[in-house]
C-alpha positions as CSV (number, residue, x, y, z in Angstrom):
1,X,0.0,0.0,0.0
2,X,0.9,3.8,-0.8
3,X,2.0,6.0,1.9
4,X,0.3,8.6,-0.1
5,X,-2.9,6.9,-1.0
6,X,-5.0,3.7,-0.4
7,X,-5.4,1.3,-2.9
8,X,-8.4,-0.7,-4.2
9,X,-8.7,-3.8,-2.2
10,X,-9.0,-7.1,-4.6
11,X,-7.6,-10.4,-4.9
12,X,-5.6,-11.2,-7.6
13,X,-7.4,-13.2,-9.8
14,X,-5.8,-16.5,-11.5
15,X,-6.4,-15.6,-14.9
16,X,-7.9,-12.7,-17.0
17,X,-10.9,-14.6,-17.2
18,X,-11.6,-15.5,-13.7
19,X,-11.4,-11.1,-13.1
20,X,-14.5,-8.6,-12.9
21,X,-15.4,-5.4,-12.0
22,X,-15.0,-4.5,-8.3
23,X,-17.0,-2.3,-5.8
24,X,-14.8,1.0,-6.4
25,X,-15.5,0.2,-10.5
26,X,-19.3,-0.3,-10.1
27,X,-19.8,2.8,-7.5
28,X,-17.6,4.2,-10.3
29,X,-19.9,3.3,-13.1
30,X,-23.4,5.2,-10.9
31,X,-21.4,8.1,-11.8
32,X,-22.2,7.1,-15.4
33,X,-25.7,6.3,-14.4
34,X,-26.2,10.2,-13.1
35,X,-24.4,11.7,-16.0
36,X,-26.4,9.6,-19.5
37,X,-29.1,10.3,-17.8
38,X,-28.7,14.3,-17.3
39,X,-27.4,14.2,-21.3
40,X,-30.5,12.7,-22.4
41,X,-32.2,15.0,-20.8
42,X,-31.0,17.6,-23.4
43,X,-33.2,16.0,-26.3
44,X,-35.8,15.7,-24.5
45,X,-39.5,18.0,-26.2
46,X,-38.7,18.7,-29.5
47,X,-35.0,19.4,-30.6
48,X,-33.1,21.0,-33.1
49,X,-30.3,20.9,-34.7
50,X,-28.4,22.9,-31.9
51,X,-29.7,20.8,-29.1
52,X,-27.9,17.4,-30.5
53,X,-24.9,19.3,-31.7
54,X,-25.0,19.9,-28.0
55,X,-25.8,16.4,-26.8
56,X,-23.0,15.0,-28.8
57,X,-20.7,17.2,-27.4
58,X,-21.2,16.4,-24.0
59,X,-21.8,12.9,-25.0
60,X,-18.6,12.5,-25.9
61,X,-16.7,14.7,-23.3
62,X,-18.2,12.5,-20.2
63,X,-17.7,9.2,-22.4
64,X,-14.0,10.6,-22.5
65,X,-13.7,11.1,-18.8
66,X,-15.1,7.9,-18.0
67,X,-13.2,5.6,-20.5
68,X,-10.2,7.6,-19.0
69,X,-11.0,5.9,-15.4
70,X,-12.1,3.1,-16.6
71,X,-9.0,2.0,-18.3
72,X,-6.8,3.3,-15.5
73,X,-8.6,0.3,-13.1
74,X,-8.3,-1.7,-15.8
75,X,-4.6,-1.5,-15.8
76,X,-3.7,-0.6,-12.1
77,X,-6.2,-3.2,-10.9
78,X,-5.6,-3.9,-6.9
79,X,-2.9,-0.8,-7.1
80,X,-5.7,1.2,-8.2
81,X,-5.3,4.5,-6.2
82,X,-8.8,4.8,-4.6
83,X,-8.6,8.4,-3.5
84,X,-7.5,9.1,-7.1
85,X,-11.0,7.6,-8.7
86,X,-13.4,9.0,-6.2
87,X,-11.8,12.2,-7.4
88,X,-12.8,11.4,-10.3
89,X,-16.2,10.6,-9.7
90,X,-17.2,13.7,-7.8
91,X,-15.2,16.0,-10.7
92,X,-17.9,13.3,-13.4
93,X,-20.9,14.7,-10.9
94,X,-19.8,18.1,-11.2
95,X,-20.2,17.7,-14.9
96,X,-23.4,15.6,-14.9
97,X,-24.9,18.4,-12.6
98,X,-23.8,21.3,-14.9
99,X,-25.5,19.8,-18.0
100,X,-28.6,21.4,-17.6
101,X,-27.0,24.8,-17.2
102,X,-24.9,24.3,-20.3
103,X,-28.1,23.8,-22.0
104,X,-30.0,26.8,-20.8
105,X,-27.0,29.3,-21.6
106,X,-25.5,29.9,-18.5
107,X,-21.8,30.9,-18.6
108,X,-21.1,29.6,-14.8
109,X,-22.0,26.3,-15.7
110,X,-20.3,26.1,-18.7
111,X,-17.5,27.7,-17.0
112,X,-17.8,24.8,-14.0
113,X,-18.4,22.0,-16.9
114,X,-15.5,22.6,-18.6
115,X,-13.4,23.3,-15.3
116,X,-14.4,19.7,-14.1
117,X,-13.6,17.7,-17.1
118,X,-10.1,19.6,-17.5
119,X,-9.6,18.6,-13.7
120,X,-10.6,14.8,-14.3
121,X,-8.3,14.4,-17.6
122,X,-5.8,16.0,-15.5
123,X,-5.8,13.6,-12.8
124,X,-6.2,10.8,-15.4
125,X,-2.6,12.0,-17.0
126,X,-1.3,12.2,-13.6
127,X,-1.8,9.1,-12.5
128,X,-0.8,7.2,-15.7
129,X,2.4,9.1,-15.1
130,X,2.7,7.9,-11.2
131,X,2.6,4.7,-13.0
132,X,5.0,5.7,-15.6
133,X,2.8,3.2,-17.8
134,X,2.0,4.6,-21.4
135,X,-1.1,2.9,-22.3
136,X,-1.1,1.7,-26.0
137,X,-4.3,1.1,-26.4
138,X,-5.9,5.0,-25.8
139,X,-3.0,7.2,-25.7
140,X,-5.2,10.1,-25.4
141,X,-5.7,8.8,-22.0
142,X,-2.9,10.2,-20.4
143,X,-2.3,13.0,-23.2
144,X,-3.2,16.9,-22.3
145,X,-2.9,17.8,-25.9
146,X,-7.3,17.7,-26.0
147,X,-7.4,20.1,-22.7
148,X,-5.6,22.7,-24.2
149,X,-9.1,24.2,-26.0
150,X,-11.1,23.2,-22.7
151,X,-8.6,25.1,-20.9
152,X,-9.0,28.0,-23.2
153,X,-12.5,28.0,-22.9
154,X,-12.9,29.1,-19.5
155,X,-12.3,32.3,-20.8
156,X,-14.5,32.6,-24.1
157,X,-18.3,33.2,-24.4
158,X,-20.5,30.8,-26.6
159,X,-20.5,30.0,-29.1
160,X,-16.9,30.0,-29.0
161,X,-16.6,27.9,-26.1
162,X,-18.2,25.4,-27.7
163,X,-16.0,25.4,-31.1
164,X,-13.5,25.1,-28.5
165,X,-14.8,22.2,-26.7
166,X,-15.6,19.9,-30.2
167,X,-11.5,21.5,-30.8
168,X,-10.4,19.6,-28.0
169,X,-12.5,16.3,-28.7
170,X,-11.0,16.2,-31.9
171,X,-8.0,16.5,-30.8
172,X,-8.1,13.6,-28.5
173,X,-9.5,11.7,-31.7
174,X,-6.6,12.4,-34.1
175,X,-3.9,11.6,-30.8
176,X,-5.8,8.2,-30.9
177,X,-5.6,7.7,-34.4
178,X,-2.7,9.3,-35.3
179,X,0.0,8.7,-32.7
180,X,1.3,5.3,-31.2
181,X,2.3,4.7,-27.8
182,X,5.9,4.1,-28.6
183,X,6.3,8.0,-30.4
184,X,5.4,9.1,-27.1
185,X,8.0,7.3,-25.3
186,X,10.4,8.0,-27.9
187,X,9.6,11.8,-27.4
188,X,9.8,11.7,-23.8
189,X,13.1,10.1,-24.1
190,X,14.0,12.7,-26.4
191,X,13.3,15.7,-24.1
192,X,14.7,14.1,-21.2
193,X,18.1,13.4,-23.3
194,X,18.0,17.2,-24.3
195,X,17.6,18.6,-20.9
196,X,20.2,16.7,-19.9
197,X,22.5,18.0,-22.3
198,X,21.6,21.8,-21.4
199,X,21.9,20.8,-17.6
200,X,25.6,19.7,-18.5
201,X,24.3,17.0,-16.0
202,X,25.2,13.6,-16.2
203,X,23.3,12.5,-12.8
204,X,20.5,9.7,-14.4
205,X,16.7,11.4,-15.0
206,X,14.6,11.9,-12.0
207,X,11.6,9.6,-11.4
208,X,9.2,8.9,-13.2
209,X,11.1,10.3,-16.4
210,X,10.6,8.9,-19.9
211,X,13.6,6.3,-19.3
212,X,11.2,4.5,-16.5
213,X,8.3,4.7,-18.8
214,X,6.8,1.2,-20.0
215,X,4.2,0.4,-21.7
216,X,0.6,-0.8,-20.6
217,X,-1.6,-2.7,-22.7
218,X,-5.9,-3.2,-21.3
219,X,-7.0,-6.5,-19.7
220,X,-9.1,-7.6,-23.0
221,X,-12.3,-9.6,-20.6
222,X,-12.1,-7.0,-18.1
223,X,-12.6,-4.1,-20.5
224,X,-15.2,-5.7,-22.0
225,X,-17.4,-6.4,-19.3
226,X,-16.8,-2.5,-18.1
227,X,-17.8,-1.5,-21.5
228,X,-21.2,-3.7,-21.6
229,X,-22.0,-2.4,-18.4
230,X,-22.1,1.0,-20.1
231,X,-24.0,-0.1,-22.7
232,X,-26.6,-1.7,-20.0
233,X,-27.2,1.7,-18.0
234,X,-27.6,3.4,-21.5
235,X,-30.9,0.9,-21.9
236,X,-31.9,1.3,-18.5
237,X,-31.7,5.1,-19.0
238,X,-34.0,3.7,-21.8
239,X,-36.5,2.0,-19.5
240,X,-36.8,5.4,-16.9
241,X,-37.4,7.6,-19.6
242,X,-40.1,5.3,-20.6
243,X,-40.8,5.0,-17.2
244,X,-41.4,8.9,-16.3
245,X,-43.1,9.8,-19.3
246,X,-46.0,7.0,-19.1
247,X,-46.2,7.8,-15.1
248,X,-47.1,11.3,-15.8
249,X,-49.8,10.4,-18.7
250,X,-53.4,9.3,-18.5
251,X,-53.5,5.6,-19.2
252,X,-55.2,4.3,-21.8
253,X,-54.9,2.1,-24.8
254,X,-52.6,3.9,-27.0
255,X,-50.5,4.8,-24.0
256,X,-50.3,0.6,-23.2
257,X,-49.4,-0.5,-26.3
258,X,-46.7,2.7,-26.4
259,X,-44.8,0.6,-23.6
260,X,-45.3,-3.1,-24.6
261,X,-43.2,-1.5,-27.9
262,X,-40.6,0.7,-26.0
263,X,-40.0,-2.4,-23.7
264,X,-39.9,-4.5,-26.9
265,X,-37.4,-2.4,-28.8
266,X,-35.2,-2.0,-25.9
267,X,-35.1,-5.6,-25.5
268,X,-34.4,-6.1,-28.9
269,X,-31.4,-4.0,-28.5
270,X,-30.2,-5.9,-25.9
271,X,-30.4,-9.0,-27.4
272,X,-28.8,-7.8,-30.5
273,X,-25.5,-6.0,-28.6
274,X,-24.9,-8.7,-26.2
275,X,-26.4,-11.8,-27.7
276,X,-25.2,-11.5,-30.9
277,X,-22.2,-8.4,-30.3
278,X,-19.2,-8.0,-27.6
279,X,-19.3,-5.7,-25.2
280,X,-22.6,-4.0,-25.9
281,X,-21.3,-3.2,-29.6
282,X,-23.9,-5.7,-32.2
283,X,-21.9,-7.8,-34.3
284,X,-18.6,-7.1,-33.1
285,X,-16.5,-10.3,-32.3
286,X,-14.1,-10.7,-29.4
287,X,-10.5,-9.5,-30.4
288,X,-10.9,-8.8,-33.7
289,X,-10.5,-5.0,-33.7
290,X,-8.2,-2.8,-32.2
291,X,-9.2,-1.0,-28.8
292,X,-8.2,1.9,-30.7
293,X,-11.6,1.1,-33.2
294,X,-13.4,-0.7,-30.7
295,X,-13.7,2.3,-28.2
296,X,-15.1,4.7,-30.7
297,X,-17.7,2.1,-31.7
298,X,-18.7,1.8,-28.2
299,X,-19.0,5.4,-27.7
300,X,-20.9,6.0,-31.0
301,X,-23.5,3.2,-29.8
302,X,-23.6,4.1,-26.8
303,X,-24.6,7.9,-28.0
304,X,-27.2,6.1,-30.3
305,X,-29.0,4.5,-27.8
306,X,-29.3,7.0,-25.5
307,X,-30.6,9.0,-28.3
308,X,-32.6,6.3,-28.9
309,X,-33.9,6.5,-25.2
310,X,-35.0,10.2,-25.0
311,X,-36.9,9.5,-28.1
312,X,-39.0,7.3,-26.8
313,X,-39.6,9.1,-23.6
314,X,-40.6,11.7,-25.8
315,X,-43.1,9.4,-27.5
316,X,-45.2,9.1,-24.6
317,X,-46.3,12.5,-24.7
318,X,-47.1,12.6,-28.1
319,X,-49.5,9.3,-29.0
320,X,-50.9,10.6,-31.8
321,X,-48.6,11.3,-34.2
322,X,-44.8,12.2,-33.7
323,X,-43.3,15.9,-34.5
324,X,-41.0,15.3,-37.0
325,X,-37.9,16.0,-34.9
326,X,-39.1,13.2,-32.4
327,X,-39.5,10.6,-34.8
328,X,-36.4,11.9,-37.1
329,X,-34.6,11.4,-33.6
330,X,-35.6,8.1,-33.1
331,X,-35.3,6.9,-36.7
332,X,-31.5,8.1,-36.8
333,X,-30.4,7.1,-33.1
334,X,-31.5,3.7,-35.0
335,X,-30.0,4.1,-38.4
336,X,-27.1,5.1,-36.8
337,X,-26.8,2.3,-34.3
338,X,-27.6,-0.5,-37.4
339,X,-24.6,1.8,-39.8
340,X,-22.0,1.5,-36.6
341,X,-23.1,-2.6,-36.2
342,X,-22.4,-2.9,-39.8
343,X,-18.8,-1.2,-39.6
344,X,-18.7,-3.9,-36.9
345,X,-19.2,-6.6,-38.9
346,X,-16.8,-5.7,-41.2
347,X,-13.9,-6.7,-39.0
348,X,-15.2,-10.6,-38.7
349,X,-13.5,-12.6,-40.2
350,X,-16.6,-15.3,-40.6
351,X,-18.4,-12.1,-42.4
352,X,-20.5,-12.7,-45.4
353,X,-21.5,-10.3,-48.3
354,X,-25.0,-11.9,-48.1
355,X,-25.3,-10.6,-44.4
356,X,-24.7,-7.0,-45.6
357,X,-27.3,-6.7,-48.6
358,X,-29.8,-9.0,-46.6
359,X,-29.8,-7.4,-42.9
360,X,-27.3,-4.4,-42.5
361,X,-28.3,-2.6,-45.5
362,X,-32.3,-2.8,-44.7
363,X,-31.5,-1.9,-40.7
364,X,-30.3,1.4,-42.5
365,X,-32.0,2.7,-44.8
366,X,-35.4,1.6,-43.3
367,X,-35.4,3.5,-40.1
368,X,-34.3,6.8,-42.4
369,X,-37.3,5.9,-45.1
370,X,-39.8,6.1,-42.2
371,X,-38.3,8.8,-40.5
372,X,-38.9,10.8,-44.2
373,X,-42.2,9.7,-45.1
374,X,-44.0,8.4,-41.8
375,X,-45.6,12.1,-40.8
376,X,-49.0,10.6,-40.7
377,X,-48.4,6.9,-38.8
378,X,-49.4,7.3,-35.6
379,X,-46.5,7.2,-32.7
380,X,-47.6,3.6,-31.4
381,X,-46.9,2.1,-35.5
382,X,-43.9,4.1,-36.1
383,X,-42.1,2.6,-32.8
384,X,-43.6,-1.0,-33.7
385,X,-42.2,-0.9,-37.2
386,X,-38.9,-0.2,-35.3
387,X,-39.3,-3.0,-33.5
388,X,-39.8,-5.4,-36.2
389,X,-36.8,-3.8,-38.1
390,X,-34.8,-4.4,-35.1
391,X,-36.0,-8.1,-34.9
392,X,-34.8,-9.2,-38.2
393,X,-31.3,-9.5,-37.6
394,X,-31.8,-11.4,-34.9
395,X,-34.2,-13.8,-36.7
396,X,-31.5,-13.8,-40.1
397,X,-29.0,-14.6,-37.8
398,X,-31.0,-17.6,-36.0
399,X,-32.5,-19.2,-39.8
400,X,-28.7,-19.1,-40.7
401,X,-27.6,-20.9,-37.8
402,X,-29.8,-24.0,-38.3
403,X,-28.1,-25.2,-41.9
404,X,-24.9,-24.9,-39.8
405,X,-25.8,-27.1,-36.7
406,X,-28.0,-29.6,-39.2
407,X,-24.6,-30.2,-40.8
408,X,-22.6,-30.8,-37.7
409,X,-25.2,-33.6,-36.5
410,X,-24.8,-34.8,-40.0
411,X,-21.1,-35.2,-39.3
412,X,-21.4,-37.1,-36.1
């Protein structure tokens, strides 16, 4: 144990498969619980183009921040610094509280939104560098080069700030893309080596330099089971919004058969990201892609369905007939979730052209037809169609598996 900190109590487990998520990384993951849930919030009545510009944004700032932590565990495991992650957590808070601010225009929140996730990445670089682990799998993890415009924008008005703020989320994207772990260890070595030569100092570098820098690569099953979790409070953000609307409304037919298709569709999710995916991403097979392209995915989906979930919050209070930003809102969170399984796919190695005519194709352009052209369906129809869109995969997937297993009986 630290002198300076505690540690995460945890026994070592005998394999990578034997390991899950411990107390500190679930109490960790209500944090994420609080924070979808005030970002969905943002799309709730009927919103524009500004309000999900907005929404993605923060999407992806708290989606950084978490993935952040949630790798750090991942690595550090039982020397996972305790005091270090509930940090963390209350900095995440700050930002989940401040969402509604940011929405409404108000510069202190912005101001304390943006203060709190420069804080949180900062502790994250910190305590990759107390490690002196360079993690290969997310650089941007312990990289300041995406604070810089946060930083900045504690200072600027909107909507500057918020130029700023997609500035600095690009920026992590290109450091994750762009940059391997070892060019950062090289160019840490590099500095070190040249202050040394203008010090005219031959002493060795101090600790935790560059030349005591390793690197760290994520517990594959761990990870996983973090990121499904995720991907499981997303679709139970799904269920409450449901949830809150219907409890407010008079009950009556439309408004019953408005939740037996919510429920359905959000089942139909789940089945499809963790029955036939890997770690809440559909049709994504273990190991086949880079973290590097597997963490994007999971963000993306993860953004979709909790699009996906203030939609159909929002459909309670309309039974009639959608506005067209509602239903465009649930159409694309869909579309988009069915394009970003299809990307998926096309890592598999067992992939089939077949499968992407037959279902991925369909999943697609189907949501976005009725999204154009289904003004006049009433809200209960539009979200059942969804429903049965969302079920064909699943039922492609299960016809195609019976040639396979008829064949192997044949064999034996």
């Amino acid at each position: 144990m630290n002198d300076d900190d505690t540690t995460a109590p945890a026994p070592r487990p005998s394999s990578e498969e034997n390991r899950h998520a411990s107390w500190l990384e679930l109490f960790f993951d209500l944090v994420a619980v609080a924070g979808v849930a005030q970002i969905a919030h943002l799309l709730h009545g009927v919103p524009d183009l500004a309000d999900l510009g907005l929404y993605a944004l923060l999407f992806l700032a708290f989606w950084t921040a978490w993935i952040c932590f949630t790798l750090y565990a991942n690595v550090a495991y039982e020397n996972t610094h305790v005091r270090t992650v509930l940090a963390a957590m209350f900095g995440m808070a700050v930002m989940a509280a401040a969402v509604p601010g940011v929405h409404e225009g108000d510069d202190r929140h912005a101001r304390v939104f943006a203060l709190a996730y420069v804080l949180v990445r900062v502790l994250a670089s910190r305590a990759w560098q107390h490690r002196r682990q360079i993690l290969v799998d997310w650089p941007a993890a312990q990289m300041s080069l995406g604070v810089i415009p946060w930083t900045v924008s504690l200072w600027a008005h909107a909507p500057t700030r918020y130029w700023l703020w997609a500035l600095g989320i690009a920026l992590d994207l290109y450091v994750t893309f762009a940059v391997s772990a070892r060019d950062i260890v090289e160019h840490k070595e590099a500095r070190e080596a040249r202050e040394a030569r203008q010090r005219r100092d031959s002493r060795p570098a101090r600790r935790g330099s560059a030349a005591g820098t390793s690197l760290a690569r994520s517990q594959t099953e761990h990870l996983s089971e973090r990121l499904g979790l995720f991907v499981i409070i997303v679709l139970g953000e799904g269920v409450a919004q449901v949830v809150e609307a219907t409890s407010d409304a008079e009950w009556d037919k439309k408004l019953y058969m408005l939740a037996v298709a919510a429920f359905f569709l959000l089942a139909m999710v789940w089945a499809l990201s963790f029955g036939h995916g890997y770690a809440g991403v559909p049709h994504l097979a273990a190991g086949v892609l880079p973290a590097r392209v597997a963490l994007p995915l999971h963000c993306f989906v993860s953004g979709c369905l909790a699009a996906l979930a203030a939609a159909l919050g929002a459909a309670a209070e309309h039974l009639e007939t959608l506005p067209d930003a509602t239903r465009w809102l649930m159409c694309s969170a869909l579309a988009g979730y069915f394009t970003l399984s299809g990307l998926a796919w096309l890592g598999r190695a067992d992939r089939e052209r077949r499968w992407l005519l037959s279902v991925a194709l369909p999943c697609c352009v189907l949501p976005l037809l009725l999204a154009a052209f289904g003004a006049r369906l009433h809200t209960v129809t539009v979200v059942w169609l969804l429903v049965l869109i969302t079920l064909w995969p699943i039922l492609y997937e299960r016809r195609s598996a019976k040639p396979s297993k008829r064949a192997v009986r044949a064999g034996t």
